[in-house]
N, C-alpha and C positions, 0 to 999 in steps of 0.2 A: 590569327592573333588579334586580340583587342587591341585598343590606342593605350587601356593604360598599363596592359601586360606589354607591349612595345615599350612603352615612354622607362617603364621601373627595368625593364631588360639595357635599355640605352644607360641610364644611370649606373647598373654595376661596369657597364664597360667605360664608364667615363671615370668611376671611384680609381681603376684600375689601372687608369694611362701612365707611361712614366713621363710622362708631360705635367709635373705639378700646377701649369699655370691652366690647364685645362680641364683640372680633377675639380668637381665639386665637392661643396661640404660635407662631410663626413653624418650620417645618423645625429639626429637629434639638431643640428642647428642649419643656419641659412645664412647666404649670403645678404649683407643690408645695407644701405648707403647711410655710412657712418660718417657725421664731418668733422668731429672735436675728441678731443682726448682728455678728462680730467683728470689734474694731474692732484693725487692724496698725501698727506702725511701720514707717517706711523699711528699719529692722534685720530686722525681723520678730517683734520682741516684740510680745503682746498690750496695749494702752491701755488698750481698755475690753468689754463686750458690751451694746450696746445690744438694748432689746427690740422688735421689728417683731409683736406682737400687735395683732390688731384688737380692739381696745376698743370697738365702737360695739353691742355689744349688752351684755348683761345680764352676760353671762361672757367674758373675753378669749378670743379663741381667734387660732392662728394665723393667720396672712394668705399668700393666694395669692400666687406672685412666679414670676414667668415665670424655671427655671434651665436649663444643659445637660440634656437630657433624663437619667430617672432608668434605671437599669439595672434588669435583669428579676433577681432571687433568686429563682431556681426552687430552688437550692441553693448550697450553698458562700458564701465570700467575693467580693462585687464590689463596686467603690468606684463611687463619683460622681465628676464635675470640678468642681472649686473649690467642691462645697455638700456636704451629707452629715448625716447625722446622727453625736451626740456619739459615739457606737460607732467609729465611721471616722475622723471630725475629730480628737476629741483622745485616741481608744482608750479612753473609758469608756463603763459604762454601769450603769442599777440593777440588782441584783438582786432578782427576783422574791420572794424567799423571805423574805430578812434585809430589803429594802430598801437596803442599806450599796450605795457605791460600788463596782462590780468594775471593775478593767484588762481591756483586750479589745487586745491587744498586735498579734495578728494582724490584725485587721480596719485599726487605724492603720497598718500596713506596707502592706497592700494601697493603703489611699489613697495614702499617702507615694509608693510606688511608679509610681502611675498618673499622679498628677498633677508628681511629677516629671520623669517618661518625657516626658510631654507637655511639659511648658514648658520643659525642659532648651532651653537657648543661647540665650531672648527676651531683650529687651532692653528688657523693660516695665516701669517700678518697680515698681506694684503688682503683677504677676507675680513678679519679683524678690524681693521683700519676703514674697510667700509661699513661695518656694520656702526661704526662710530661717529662715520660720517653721514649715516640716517641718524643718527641720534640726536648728531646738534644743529644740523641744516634746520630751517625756515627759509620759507616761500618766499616771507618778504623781502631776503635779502637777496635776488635775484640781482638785481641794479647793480651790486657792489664784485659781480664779475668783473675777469677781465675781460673785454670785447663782447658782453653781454646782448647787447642788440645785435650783435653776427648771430651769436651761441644759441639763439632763441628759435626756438620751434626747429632745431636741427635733432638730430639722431648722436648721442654723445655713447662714450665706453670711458672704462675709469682705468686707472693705473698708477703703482705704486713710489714715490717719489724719482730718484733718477732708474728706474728698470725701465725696458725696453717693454717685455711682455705684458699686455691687458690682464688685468684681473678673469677675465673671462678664459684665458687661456692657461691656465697655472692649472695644475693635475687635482687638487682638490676642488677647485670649482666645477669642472669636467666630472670628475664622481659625483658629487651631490647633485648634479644637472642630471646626469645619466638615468641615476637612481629616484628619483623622482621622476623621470619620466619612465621608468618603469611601476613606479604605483600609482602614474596616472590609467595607463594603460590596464591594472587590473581594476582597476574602478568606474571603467566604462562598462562592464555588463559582460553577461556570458559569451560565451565563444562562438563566434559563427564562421561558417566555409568563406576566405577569404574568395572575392573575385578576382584576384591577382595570382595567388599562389596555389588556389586552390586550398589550402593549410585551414587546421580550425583557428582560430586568433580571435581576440577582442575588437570590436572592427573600431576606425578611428571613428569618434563623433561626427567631429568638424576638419575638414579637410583645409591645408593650409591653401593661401589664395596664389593668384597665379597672377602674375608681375611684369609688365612689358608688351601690353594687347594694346597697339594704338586703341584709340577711343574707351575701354574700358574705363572700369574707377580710376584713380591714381595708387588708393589702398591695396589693388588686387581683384580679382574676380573668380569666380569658382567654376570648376568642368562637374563636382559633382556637390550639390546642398539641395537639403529639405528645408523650408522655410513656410511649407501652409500645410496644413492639413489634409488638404485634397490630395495631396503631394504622396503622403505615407499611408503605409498599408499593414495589419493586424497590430496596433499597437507599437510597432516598433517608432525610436526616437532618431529623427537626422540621419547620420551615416549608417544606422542600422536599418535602415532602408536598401542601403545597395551596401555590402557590407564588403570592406579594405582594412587590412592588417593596419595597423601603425606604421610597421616597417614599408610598407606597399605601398600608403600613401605616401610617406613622406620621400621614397625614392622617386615615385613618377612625377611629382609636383617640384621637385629639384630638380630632374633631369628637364625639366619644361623650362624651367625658369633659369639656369645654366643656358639653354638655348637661345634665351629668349633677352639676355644679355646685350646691352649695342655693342655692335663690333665685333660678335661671337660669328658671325659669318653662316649662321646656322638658321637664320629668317631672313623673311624679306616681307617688305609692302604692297600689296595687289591691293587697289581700289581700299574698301575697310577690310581687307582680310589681311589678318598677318599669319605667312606661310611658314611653318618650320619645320625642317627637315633634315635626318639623319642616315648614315649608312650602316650596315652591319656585314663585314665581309668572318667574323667569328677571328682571324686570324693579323691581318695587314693593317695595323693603324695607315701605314703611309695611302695604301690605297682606296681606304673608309675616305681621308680627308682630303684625296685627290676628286673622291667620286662627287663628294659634296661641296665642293670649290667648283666645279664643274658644274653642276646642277645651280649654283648660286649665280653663273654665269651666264645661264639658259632663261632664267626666270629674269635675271635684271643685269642684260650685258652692258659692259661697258669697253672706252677705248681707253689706256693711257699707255704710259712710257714705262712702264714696271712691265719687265722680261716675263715673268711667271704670268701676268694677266694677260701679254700679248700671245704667250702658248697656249691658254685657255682658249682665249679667242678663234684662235687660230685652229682647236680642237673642235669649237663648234661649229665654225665652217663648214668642216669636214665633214662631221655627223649631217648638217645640213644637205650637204654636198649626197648621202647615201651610202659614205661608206662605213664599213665595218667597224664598232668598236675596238677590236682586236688589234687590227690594224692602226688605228688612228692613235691608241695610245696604250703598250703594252704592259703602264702600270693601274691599267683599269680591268679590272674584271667582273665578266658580263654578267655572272653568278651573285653578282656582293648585294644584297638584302639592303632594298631603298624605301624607306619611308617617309612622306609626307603629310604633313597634317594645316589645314586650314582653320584659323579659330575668328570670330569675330564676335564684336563686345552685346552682348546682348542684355544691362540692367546690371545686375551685380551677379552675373554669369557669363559663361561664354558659350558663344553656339559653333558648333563645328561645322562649317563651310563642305569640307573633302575629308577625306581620310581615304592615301591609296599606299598597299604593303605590295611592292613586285619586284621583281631582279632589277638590275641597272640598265642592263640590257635592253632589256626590252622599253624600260623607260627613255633609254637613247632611241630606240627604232620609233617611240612614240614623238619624241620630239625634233628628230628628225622628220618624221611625217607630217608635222605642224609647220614647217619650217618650208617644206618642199608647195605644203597648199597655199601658203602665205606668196611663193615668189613668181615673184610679178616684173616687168622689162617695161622702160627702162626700170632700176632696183631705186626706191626711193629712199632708201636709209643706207648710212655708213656700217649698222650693224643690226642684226634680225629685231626685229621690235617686241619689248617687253610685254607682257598678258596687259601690264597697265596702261602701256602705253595705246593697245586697241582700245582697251576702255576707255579711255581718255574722247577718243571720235566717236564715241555713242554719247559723251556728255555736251550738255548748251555750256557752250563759250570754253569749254576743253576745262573742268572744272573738277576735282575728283569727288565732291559731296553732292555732284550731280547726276552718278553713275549710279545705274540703278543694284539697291543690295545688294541683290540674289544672286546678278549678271556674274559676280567675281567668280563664286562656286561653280556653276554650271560652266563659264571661260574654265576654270581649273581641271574642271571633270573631263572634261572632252579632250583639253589636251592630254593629261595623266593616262587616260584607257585610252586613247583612240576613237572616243566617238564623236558621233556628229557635233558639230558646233551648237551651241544653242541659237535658238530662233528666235530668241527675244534680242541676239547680238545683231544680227543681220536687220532686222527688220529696227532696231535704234539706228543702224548705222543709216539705213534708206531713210529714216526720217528726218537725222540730220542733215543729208544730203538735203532732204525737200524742204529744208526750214532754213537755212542758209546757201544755198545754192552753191556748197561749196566739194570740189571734189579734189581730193589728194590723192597719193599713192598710196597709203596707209588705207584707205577708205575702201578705193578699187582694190586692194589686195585681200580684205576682210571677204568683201563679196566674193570675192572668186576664192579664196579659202574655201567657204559657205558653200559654195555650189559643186565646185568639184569634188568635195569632201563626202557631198551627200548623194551627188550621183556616183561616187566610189564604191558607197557602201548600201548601195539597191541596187550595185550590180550591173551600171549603165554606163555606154562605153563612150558617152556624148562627154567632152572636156570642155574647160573656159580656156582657151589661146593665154598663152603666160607673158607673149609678145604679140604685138601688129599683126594679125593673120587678114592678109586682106584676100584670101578667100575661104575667109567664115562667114556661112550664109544666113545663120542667128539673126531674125528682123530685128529685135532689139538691140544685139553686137553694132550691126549696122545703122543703125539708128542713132546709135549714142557717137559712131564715127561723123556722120553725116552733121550733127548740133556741133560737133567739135570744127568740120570744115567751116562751117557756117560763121560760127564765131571767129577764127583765122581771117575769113575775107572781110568782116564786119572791120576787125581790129588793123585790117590792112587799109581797108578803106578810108576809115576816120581815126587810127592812130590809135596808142594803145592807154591816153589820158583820156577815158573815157568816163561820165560820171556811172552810168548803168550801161552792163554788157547785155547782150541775148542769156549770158550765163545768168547774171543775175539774175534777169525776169522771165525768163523761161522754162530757165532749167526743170525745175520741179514739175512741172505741165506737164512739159515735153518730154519727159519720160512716164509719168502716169497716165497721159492721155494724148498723145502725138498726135492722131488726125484731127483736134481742136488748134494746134500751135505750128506742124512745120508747113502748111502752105501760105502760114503768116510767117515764114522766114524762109520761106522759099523765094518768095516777093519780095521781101527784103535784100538778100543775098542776088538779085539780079537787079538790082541797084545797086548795090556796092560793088559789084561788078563793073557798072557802066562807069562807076567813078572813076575803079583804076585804072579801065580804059583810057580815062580822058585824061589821067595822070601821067600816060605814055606809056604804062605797063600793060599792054595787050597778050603780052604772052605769061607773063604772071597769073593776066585773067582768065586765060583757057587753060593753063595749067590747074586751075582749081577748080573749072569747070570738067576738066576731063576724073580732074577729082571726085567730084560728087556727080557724075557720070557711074563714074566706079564703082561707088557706095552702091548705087541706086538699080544695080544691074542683078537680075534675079529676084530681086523684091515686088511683090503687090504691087499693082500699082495704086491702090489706095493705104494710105497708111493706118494702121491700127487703129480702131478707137479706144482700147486700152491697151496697159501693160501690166499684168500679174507682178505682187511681187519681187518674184524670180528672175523676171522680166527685167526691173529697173534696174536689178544688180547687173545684170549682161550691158543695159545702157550705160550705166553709168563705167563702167571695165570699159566698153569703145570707145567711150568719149576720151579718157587718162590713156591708151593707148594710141588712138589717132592724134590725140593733142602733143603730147609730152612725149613721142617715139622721134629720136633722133633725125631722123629720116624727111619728117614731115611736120615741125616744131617748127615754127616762124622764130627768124634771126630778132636781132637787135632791132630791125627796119621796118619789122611787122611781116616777113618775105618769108615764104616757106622756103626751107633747104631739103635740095631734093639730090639724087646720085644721079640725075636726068638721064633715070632710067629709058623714060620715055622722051627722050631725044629733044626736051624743051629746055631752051638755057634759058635762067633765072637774072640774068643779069641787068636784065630792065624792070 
């Protein structure tokens, strides 16, 4: 199935919900952020402008209001029917510069004209009364609104003195809307095989733009437009290039933009890509919106105190954990048709990142797979870390417009199918490691993702240790445990107000090229040794001598003069293991705490 025979299939089941608040618009119109309401006389003088702003959060903003569908401005002047912004409605607008009022003279003719043409000879008062009120409006008198500098450059609809219903919503205005967009559509050109339906149809020209793409236009963006020549092929004009019903487009480009909604709970934010995604179980609304709350969960968990979020939670644990869909929540079914789609802003288009159609099922066994190669001891997060939040440790200063493009896709792809991670993730993350000397959980858990992931799937039975394994004989594992000891006696010795660690200045070396850097802290380290001696900690100091005894047993006796790599992810894994393992983590006093396995008490 295509993306946009999915997107137009999502749309009849969403026309269909008996959930009114989650039905999109009906054929022919869009949802549009309306903020004002003119209110008309029978004449067609202005009463009043009421304000139709949603007040329910912190800052008004406008409110969605189902109108005739909006017109594409790829260029030039095109009006709306009976809504419009103040530009078209009453031919003003700001300027950018001074701020002062400008006349837009053109643009009100264009309306005037359009919805003139259209209503010319009803017999509807409220039609009536607006056709009156193009008649005696001027521009000029913009100023002489009420709350006119609010009302400016907003999105207005008209309505008939005290009635409740919009002019746009009254059954006459609906037939002449209809009906004219049915002779628009014969007036586009002969019929061709829709790519949607298959069907012969008149394909749309210009396809309506798509609304809510971080970074995209503000106006909208398009998934399919011709705009050069090189672009089109035997003569055909725009959409008869890749040729879509009227009906086809406009149901996939509403089910996108329904989606894509704040708060619709049906996208989310990766790096620039905005993900949206849908279920199709053919039958179970309740288990379509359970599968996709779930999934909204997986891509961007969170914790709070709302019951329903904390059983989500609590459901991805599980999956985490390995076990069975079936089991873990019996109103999920492992059969229900999951689609994902990744889009990112690309000019006055949008590029598609991903595109993955599979069962739920198997998309939980895939993220559960993701979850399982991520986990790492001690666990460095309260809850599994979001695709963005990896990306975040591939960016300088953890920045998101520092993350590279493409990385968001490929992070998507790998998890979605199951395949290997990309190698442009692994090898950002080693570099940041080498350009900040800094190594987190989140950081050691990517690597060992990375590596166990890739030796899963060539078939190789070598793992990266998820805990402390201190007998894993990996010279680099041991390696990066060894920098880690190293720096513990450093910070024991001189305390942990240090202005430069060995971490700081070494780190990056010492995993790229160790026989240039650790016999310079080998030398070092049996001086801070001497020191804690003389501090009265003698058994502190052979406790960490028998430490990096331990490292050191089985290894070369020369150390590497490089590390691959593969290599530096294994370092940098022993060093977040031997540092931060419970076990062997220096207390508040700089003192490792140990289960004095080996029969040394720590108390001096």
């Amino acid at each position: 199935m295509t993306i946009l025979q999915a997107l137009a299939g999502q749309y009849d089941r969403l026309a269909s919900t008996e959930d009114t608040a989650k039905r999109p618009p009906r054929y022919g119109y869009s949802l549009e952020k309306i903020s004002y309401a003119v209110v008309l006389s029978p004449e067609g003088g202005i009463l009043d402008v009421q304000s139709l702003l949603d007040t329910s959060g912190n800052n008004p903003r406008p409110s969605l209001r189902s109108v005739p569908r909006s017109v594409v401005r790829s260029s030039g002047i095109v009006s709306n029917f009976l809504w419009d912004k103040t530009a078209y409605v009453f031919g003003a607008r700001r300027d950018r510069n001074t701020e002062r009022i400008v006349e837009t003279p053109r643009e009100f003719d264009s309306f005037r004209r359009l919805n003139s043409e259209l209503l010319s000879g009803t017999d509807d008062e409220g039609l009536k009364a607006f056709l009156q009120f193009l008649e005696i409006w001027r521009p000029d008198r913009f100023a002489e609104l009420p709350g006119a500098d609010e009302v400016l450059d907003t999105n207005v609809v008209f309505r008939l003195g005290s009635e409740l219903q919009f002019l746009h919503e009254r059954p006459a205005s609906d037939e002449i809307w209809l009906n004219h967009l049915t002779s628009s559509i014969l007036a586009d050109g002969p019929k061709q095989q829709c790519l949607v339906s298959g069907e012969l149809h008149a394909p749309k020209r210009l396809h309506e733009r798509i609304k809510g793409v971080r970074g995209a236009q503000s106006s909208g963006a398009s998934i399919v437009s011709f705009n050069l020549d090189a672009f089109t092929s035997y003569g055909k004009v725009q959409g008869g290039n890749a040729p879509v019903s009227h009906q086809a487009a406009f149901a996939y480009t509403t089910a996108l933009n329904h989606m894509l909604v704040p708060d619709s709970g049906r996208s989310v934010q990766i790096g620039d890509t905005t993900t949206v995604f849908w279920a199709e179980s053919g039958s179970d609304e309740t288990g379509d919106t359970r599968a996709e709350d779930l999934f909204s969960m997986i891509l961007q968990p969170t914790v709070s105190d709302d019951t329903e979020t904390e059983e989500l939670f609590g459901t991805i644990k599980s999956i985490a954990a390995g076990r069975p869909l079936s089991e873990v929540d019996p109103k999920l079914d492992e059969s229900t048709r999951f689609f994902v789609l990744g889009l990112a802003p690309n000019a006055s288009r949008l590029s598609i990142r991903f595109w993955m159609e599979d069962s739920f099922g198997k998309l939980a066994q895939r993220a559960a797979q993701h979850f399982q190669d991520l986990r790492i001891e001690p666990v460095p997060w309260k809850v599994p870390p979001a695709p963005w939040r990896l990306l975040l440790e591939t960016a300088a200063q953890r920045k998101g417009e520092n993350i590279q493009p493409t990385l968001n896709g490929s992070l998507m792809r790998s998890i979605l199918y199951g395949s290997r991670y990309p190698q442009s993730l692994f090898g950002a993350v080693i570099a940041r490691i080498r350009a900040d000397n800094e190594i987190n959980g989140t950081r050691a858990a990517i690597c060992k993702a990375f590596l166990n992931r890739n030796r899963r799937l060539q078939n190789e039975n070598e793992d990266v240790p998820v805990s402390l394994d201190t007998e894993e004989t990996n010279a680099a594992y041991r390696l990066g445990r060894l920098f880690a000891l190293y720096e513990q006696v450093q910070q024991t010795a001189l305390g942990r107000d240090l202005n430069v660690t060995i971490r700081e200045r070494y780190f990056g070396a010492a995993s790229a090229t160790p026989a240039s850097v650790f016999p310079i802290l080998a030398r070092s380290a049996m001086h801070h040794l001497s020191s804690i001696r003389k501090r009265g900690k003698s058994r502190l100091a052979l406790r960490f001598e028998r430490q990096v005894e331990s490292v050191l047993e089985g290894m070369s006796s020369a150390f590497p003069k490089s590390l691959r790599l593969e290599e530096q992810g294994r370092f940098a894994i022993g060093y977040y293991h031997q540092k931060f393992s419970n076990r062997y983590a220096p207390n508040d006093n700089g003192e490792s705490i140990s289960d004095d396995s080996d029969g040394i008490n720590e108390e001096n």
